[in-house]
Structures are given as C-alpha cells and as structure tokens.
C-alpha positions as CSV (number, residue, x, y, z in Angstrom):
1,X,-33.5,-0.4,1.4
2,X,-30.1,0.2,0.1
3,X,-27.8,1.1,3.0
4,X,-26.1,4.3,2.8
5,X,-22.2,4.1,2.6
6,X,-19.4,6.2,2.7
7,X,-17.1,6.1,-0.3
8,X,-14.0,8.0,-0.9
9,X,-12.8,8.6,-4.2
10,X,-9.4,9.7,-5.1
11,X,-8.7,12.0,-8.1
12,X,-12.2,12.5,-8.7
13,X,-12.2,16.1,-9.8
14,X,-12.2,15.0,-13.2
15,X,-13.3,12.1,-16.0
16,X,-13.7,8.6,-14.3
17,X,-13.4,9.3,-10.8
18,X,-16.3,12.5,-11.2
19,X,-18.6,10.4,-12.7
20,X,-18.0,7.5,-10.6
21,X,-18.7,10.0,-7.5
22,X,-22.0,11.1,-9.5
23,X,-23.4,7.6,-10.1
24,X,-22.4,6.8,-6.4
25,X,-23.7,9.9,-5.3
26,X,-27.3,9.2,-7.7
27,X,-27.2,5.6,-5.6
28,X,-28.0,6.9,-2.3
29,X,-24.3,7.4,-0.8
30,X,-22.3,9.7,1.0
31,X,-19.3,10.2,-1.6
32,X,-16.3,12.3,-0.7
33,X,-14.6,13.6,-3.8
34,X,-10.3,13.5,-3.5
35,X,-8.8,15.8,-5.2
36,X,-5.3,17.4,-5.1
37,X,-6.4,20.7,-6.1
38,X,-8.9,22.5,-4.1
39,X,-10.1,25.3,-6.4
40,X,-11.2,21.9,-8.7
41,X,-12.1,19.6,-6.1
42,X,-14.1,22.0,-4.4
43,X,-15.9,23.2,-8.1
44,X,-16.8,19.3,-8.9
45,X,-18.0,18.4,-5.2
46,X,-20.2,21.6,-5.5
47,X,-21.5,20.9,-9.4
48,X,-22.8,17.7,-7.8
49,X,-24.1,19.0,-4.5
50,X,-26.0,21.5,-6.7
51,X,-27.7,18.8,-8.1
52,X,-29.0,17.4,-4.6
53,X,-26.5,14.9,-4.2
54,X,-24.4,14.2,-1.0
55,X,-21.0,15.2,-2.5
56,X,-17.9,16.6,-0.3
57,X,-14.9,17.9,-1.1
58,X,-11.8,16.3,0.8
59,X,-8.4,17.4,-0.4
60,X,-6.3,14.1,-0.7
61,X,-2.9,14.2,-3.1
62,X,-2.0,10.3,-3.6
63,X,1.6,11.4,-3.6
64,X,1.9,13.9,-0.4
65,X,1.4,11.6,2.8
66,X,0.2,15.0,5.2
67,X,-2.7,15.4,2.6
68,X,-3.3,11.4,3.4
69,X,-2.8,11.8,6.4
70,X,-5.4,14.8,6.9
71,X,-8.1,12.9,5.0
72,X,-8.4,10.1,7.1
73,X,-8.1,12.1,10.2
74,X,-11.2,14.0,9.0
75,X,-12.8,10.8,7.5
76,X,-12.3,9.6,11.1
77,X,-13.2,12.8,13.0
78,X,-16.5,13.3,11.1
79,X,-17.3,9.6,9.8
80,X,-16.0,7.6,12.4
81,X,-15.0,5.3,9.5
82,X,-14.9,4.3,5.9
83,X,-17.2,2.1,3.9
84,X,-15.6,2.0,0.1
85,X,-12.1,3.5,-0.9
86,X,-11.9,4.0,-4.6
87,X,-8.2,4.0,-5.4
88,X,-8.9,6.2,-8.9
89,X,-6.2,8.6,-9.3
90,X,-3.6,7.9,-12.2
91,X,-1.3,9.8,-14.5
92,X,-0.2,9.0,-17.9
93,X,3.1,9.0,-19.0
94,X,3.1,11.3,-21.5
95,X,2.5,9.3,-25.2
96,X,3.2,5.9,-26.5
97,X,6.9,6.2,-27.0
98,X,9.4,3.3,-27.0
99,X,10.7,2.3,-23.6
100,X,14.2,3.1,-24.4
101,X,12.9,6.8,-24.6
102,X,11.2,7.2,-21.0
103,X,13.8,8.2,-18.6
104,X,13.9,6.5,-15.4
105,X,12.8,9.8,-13.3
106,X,9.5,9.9,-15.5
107,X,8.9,6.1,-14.8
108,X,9.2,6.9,-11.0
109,X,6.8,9.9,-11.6
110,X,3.9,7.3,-12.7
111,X,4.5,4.7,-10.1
112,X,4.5,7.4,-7.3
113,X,0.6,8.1,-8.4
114,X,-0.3,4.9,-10.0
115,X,1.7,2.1,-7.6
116,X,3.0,4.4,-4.6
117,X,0.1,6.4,-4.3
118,X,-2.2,3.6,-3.9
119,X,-0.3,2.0,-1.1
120,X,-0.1,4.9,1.2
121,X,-3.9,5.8,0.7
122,X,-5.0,2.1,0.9
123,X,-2.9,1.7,4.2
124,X,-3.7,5.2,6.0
125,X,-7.7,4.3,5.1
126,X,-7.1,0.2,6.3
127,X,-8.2,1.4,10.0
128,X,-11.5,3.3,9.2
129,X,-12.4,0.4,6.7
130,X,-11.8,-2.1,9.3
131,X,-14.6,0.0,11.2
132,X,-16.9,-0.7,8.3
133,X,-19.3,-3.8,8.5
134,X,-18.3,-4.4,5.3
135,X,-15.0,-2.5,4.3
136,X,-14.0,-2.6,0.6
137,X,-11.2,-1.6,-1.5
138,X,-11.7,-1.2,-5.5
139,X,-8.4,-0.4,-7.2
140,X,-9.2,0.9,-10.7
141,X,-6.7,-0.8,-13.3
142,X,-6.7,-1.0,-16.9
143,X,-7.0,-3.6,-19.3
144,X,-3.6,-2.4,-20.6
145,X,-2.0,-3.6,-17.2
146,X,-2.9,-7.3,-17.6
147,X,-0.1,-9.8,-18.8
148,X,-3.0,-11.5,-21.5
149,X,-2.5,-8.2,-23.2
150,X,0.9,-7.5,-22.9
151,X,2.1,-10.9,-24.0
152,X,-0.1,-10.7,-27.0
153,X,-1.4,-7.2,-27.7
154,X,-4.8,-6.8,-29.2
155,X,-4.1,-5.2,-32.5
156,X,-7.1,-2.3,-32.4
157,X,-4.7,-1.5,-29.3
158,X,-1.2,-2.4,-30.2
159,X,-0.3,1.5,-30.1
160,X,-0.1,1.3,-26.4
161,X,2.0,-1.9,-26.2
162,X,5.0,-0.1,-25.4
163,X,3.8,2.0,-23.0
164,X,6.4,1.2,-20.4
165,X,5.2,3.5,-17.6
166,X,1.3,3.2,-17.9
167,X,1.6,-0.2,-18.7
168,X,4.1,-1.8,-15.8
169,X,2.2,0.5,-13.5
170,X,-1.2,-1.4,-13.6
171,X,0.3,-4.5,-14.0
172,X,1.9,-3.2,-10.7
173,X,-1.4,-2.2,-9.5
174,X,-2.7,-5.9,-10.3
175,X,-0.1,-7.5,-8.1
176,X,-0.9,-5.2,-4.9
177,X,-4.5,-5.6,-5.5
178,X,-4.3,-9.3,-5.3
179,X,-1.6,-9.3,-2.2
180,X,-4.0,-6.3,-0.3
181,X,-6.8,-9.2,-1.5
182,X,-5.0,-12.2,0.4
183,X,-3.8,-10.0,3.6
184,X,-7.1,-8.9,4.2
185,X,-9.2,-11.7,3.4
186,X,-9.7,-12.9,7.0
187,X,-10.5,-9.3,7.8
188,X,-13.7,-9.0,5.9
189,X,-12.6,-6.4,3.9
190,X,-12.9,-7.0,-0.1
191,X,-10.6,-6.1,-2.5
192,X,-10.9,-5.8,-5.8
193,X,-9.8,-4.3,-9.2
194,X,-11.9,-2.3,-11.4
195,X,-12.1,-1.8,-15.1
196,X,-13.8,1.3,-16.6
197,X,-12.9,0.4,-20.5
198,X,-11.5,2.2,-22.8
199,X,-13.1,5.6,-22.2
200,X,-12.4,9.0,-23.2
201,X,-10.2,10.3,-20.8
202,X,-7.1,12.7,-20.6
203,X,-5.0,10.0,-19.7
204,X,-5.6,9.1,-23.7
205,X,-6.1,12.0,-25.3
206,X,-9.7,11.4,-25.5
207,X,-9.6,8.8,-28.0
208,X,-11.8,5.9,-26.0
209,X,-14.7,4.6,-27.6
210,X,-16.6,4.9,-24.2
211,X,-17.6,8.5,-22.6
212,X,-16.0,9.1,-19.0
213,X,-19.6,9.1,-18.1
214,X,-19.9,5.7,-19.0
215,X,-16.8,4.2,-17.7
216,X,-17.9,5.7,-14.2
217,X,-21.4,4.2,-14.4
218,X,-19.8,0.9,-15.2
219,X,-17.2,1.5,-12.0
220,X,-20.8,2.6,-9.8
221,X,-22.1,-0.7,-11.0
222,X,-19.3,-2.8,-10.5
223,X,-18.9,-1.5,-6.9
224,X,-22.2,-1.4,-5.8
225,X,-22.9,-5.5,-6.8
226,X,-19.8,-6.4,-5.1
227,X,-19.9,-3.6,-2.1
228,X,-23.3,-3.9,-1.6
229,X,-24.8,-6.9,-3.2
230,X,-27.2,-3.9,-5.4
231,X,-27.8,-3.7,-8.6
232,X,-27.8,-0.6,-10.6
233,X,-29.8,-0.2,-13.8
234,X,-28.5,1.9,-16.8
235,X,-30.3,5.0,-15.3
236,X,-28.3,4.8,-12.3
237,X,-31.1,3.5,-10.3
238,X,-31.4,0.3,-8.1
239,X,-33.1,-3.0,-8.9
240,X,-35.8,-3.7,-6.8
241,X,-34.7,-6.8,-5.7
C-alpha cells in the first residue's frame, strides 16, 4: 500500500505542472495545485476533482512572498506539513534571440520565477517538509540548463543555444538544486532535479516532440521512484511490487 502524500505543485494550472498534478493525483495523493491566478487555478484543481481525484487549489505566485507566505501557512494549518514540493513554475524569455538583444530588466524577469522564485518557495516550505518522514524537493530543470549542452549544443537543438535567460536560468536552477541537495542531506530531505523532455509547452511555442501529458507522467514517475520508492506503469498505475 502506497502511502498517501501531500505534494504541492507550483504553476500547475497549466502544461507540465497540470499533468504532473493529474498523474500524482491518479497515484493515490493529495496534490495541491499552485497557481498565481485563481480564476485558472481554481478551473484546473476543479477539472481534476471532477474526475475523482484529490486536487486543491492553493494560490501560490513564485514571485510575491505574501502568496508564499499564505500557502505554507495554510499547508501548515490544514496539513500540518508537506511531503513533496514540486518547484514547476517557469517563464520563457520571450524567443531565441541573441544575448546582446535581451535587456538586463527582462533577464531579471526570468530569474525572479525561474531562480528567485524557487528559493523563496523552497525555503518558506523547508519547515513543513522537515515534518515529513520523508521530505522531498524536485526542482524541474531542462536539458537546455546543463553545461554538456551549452558547451556543445546538440544540433536538432542549436536554435536555443543562445537563449541567454532560459538558458543561464536552469543552469542556475542546477547549481541551487545541488547546494539545497548538500545542506539538507543530513536532514533526510531529498532533493533532486527533474527533467520532463522536450514537450509541447508554451514556454516553446508548442514545438516539443513530447505532449505536456507525457512530460508530466514522466515527472509523476520520476518522483514517485525516488519519493516513494513506487513504480508507476505507463497507465499511471502502480507496480505491484
């Protein structure tokens, strides 16, 4: 029996983050769906709860600390504390121009979701996880972030090499995963980045090769084997052993 945890997701209204709160969700767990808008957060959390599934809406803006602030207080008031915190939400920076063209103010504008964001939700959440028997962080990066390809781009993707804000961002995101990894390593608390391919997203203009559907079954799967030590099958289902 798989036990049943409670797993925020931030920026789930939408794409990779809704479908990783669906496939959570389909697993057995208590998923509560960040969102900065409520008219959408609310819509998604109910399009799931429809379906049976143990879905809430909790507004959470990465980049507006009273939101962050509010979440965990209620993740605290009506949880008593956190299990898995999916650090999901991410903007783009707008097309793969050259780096001499992005102005400094939009480059700031992608770390405060992408890098910022992440910080402030990780450490406002850090209590309730400690709570957890066993507290986890997944961080989810990019392929696009990792110096392997930005040393030596692959060429069915070299039209993203320059991507100065989207790019440095993850890589950023790598770094603070691996620090948040070594702080909290005596803690019991795993962290860990997370890789959803190259999906179709509107962070890309929806040219992935792999559906936002899949990219958040491949998150639930990723999360649940190193959360939980549970396998999911392709139909969202457990193993039996």
């Amino acid at each position: 029996m798989t036990t049943k945890l409670i797993v925020l997701i931030t920026g789930a209204n939408k794409g990779i983050g809704l479908a990783t709160a669906g496939a959570m969700a389909r697993a057995g767990h208590t998923v509560l769906l960040g969102a900065r808008d409520p008219g959408r957060g609310t819509a998604a959390a109910a399009g799931l709860a429809e379906q049976g599934l143990d879905v809430r809406f909790v507004r959470l803006d990465v980049t507006d600390q009273a939101t962050i602030t509010a979440a965990a207080e209620l993740v605290d008031a009506d949880y008593g504390c956190l299990d898995v915190l999916v650090n999901n939400a991410a903007i783009p920076q707008g097309g793969a121009r050259p780096p001499s063209e992005m102005s400094v103010d939009a480059l700031r504008a992608v770390y405060e979701t992408n890098v910022f964001g992440v910080v402030a939700v990780t450490n406002a959440m850090l209590p309730l996880l400690r709570r957890s028997p066993s507290g986890y962080i997944g961080n989810v990066s990019s392929g696009l972030g990792t110096f392997a390809f930005l040393s030596d781009p692959d060429e069915r993707f070299a039209q993203y090499a320059t991507m100065l804000g989207y790019n440095s961002s993850k890589a950023a995101l790598n770094a603070v995963t691996l620090i948040y990894a070594t702080a909290l390593r005596d803690s019991g608390i795993r962290v860990n980045a997370l890789s959803p391919g190259f999906c179709a997203t509107d962070l890309n203009g929806h040219t992935g090769v792999l559906s936002a559907d899949e990219g958040g079954a491949h998150i639930a799967r990723q999360l649940m084997e190193e959360a939980t030590g549970v396998f999911l099958n392709e139909n969202g289902g457990t193993y039996p052993w």
